[in-house]
TORKOL-4160 file (C-alpha; in steps of 0.2 Angstrom, whole numbers, padded with zeros to 4 digits, m for minus):
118
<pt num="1" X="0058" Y="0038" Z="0022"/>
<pt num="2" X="0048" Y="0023" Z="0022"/>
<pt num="3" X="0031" Y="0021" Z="0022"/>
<pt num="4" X="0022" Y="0002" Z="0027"/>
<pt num="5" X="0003" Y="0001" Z="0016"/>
<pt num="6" X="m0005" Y="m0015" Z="0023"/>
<pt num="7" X="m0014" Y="m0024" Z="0010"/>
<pt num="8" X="m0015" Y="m0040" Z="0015"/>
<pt num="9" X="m0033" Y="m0041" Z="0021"/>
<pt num="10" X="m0048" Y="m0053" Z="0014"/>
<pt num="11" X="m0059" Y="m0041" Z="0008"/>
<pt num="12" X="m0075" Y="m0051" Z="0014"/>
<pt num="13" X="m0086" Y="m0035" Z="0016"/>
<pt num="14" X="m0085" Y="m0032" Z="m0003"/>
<pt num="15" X="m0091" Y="m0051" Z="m0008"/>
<pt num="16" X="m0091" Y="m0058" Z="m0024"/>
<pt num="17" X="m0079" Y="m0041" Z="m0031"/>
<pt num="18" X="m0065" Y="m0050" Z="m0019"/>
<pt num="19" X="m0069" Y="m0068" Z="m0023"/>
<pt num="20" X="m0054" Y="m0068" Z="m0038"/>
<pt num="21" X="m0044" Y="m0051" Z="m0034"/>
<pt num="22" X="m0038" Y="m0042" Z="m0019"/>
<pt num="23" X="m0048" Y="m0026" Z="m0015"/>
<pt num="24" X="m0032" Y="m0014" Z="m0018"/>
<pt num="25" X="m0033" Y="m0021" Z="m0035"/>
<pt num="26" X="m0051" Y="m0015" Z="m0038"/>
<pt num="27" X="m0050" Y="m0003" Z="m0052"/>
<pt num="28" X="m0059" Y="0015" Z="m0046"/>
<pt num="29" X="m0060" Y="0029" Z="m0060"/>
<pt num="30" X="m0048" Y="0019" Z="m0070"/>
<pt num="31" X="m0034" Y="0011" Z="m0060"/>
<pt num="32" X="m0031" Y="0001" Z="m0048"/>
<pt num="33" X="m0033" Y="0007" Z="m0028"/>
<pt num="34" X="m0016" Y="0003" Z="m0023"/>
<pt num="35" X="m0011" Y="0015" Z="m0039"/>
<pt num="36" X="m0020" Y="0030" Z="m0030"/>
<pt num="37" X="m0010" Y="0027" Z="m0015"/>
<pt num="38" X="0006" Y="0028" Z="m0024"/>
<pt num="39" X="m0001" Y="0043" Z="m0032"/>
<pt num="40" X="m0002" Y="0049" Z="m0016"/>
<pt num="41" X="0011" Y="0045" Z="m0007"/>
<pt num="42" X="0023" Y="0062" Z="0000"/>
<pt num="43" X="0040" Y="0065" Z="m0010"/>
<pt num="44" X="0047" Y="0061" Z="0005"/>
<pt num="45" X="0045" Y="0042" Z="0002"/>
<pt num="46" X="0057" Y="0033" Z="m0005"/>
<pt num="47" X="0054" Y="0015" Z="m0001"/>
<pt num="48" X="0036" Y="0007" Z="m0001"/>
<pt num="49" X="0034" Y="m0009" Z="0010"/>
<pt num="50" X="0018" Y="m0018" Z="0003"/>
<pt num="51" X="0012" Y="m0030" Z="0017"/>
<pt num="52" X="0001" Y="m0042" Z="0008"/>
<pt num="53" X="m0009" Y="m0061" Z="0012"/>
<pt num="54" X="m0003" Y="m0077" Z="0000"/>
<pt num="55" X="m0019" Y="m0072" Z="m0008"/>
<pt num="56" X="m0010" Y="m0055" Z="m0015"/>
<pt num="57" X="0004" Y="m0058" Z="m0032"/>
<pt num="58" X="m0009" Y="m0050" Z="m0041"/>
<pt num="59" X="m0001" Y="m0034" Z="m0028"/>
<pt num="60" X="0016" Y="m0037" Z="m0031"/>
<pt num="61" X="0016" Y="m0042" Z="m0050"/>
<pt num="62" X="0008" Y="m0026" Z="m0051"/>
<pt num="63" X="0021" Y="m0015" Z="m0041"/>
<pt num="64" X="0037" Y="m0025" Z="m0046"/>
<pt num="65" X="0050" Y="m0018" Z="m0038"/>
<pt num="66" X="0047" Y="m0002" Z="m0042"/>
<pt num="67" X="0033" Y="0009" Z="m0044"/>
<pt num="68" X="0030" Y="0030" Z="m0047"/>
<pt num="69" X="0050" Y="0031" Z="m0044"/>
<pt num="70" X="0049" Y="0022" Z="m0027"/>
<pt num="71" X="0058" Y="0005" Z="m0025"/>
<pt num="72" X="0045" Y="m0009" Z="m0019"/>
<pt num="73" X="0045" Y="m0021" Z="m0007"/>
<pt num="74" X="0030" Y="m0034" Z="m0006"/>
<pt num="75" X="0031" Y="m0043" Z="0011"/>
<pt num="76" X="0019" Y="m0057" Z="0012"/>
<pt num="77" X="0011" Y="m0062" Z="0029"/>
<pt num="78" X="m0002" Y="m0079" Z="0029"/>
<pt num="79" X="m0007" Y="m0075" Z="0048"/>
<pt num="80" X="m0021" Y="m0064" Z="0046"/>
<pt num="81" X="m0018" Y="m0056" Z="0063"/>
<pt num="82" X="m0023" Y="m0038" Z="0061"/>
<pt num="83" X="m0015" Y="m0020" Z="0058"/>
<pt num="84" X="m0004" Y="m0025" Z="0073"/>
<pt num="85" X="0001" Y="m0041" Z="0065"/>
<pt num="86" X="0003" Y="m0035" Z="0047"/>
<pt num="87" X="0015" Y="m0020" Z="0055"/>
<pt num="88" X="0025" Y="m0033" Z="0066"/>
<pt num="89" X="0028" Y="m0042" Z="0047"/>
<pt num="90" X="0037" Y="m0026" Z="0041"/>
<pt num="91" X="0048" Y="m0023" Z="0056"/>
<pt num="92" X="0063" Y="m0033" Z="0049"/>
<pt num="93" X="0063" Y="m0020" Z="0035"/>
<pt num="94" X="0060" Y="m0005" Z="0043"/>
<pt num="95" X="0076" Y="0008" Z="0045"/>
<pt num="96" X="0071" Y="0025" Z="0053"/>
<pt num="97" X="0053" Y="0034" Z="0053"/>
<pt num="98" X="0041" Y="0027" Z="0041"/>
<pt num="99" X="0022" Y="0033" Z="0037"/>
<pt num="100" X="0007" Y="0017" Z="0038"/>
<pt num="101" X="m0007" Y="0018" Z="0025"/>
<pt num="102" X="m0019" Y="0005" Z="0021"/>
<pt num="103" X="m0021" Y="0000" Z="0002"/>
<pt num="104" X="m0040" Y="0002" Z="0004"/>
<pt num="105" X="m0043" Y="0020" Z="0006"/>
<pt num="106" X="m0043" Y="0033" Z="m0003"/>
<pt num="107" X="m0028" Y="0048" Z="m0001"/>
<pt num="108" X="m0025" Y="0066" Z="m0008"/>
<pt num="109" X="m0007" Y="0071" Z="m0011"/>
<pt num="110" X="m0006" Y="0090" Z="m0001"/>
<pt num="111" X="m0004" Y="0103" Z="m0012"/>
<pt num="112" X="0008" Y="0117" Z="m0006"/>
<pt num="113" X="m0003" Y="0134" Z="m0002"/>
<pt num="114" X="0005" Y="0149" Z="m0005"/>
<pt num="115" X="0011" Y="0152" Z="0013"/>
<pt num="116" X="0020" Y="0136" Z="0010"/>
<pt num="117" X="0030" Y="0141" Z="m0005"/>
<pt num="118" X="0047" Y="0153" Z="m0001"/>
C-alpha cells in the first residue's frame, strides 16, 4: 500500500525557523519531523510518495530512495495550490488504495491490544 505525505508547504507560520529548511526537516526530540512520520507509518506501507515544493532537496536528500524499509519517491510540485493540488501531483504514481499524511504533524504507530493478538 501506498501512502502520499504532503510536504511541500512554505512554513510561513513558523518564520524565521523556515527561512533556510523546510518545516518537515525541523528537528523535534532529536530527529527530524518527517522521520517521526516514517516511524509511524503502518506495516502495511510499502511505498512513500513525498510531495514536496523546489524549496524541498533538503526532504529528498534526506529520504533517498529508501527509508525505514520503504522505497521513496519525492515528487516535486512548484504550484503551491493546496492539499488538493499537492494530491493531484501524486496521481501519476498512485496504483491502488493509499493513506494521505502531512509531514508536519505528529503520529503514533498503533500498538496491537490484546484483543488484537490471536
Amino acid at each position: 500500500m501506498d501512502v502520499i505525505i504532503l510536504a511541500g508547504g512554505r512554513g510561513t507560520r513558523m518564520g524565521a525557523l523556515t527561512q533556510e529548511i523546510p518545516k518537515p526537516m525541523l528537528f523535534l526530540a532529536g530527529k527530524p519531523i518527517i522521520q517521526h512520520t516514517f516511524d509511524a507509518l503502518p506495516d502495511q506501507i510499502d511505498r512513500v510518495l513525498v510531495v514536496i515544493s523546489p524549496f524541498g532537496k533538503s526532504i529528498q536528500e534526506y529520504l533517498g530512495t529508501e527509508k525505514n524499509g520503504k522505497q521513496t519517491v519525492c515528487i516535486e510540485n512548484d504550484k503551491f495550490d493546496g492539499t488538493a493540488g499537492a494530491l493531484w501531483s501524486a496521481r501519476q504514481f498512485l496504483h491502488s488504495k493509499f493513506l494521505v499524511l502531512n509531514a508536519d504533524d505528529i503520529y503514533q504507530k498503533k500498538r496491537p491490544r490484546k484483543s488484537d493478538i490471536i
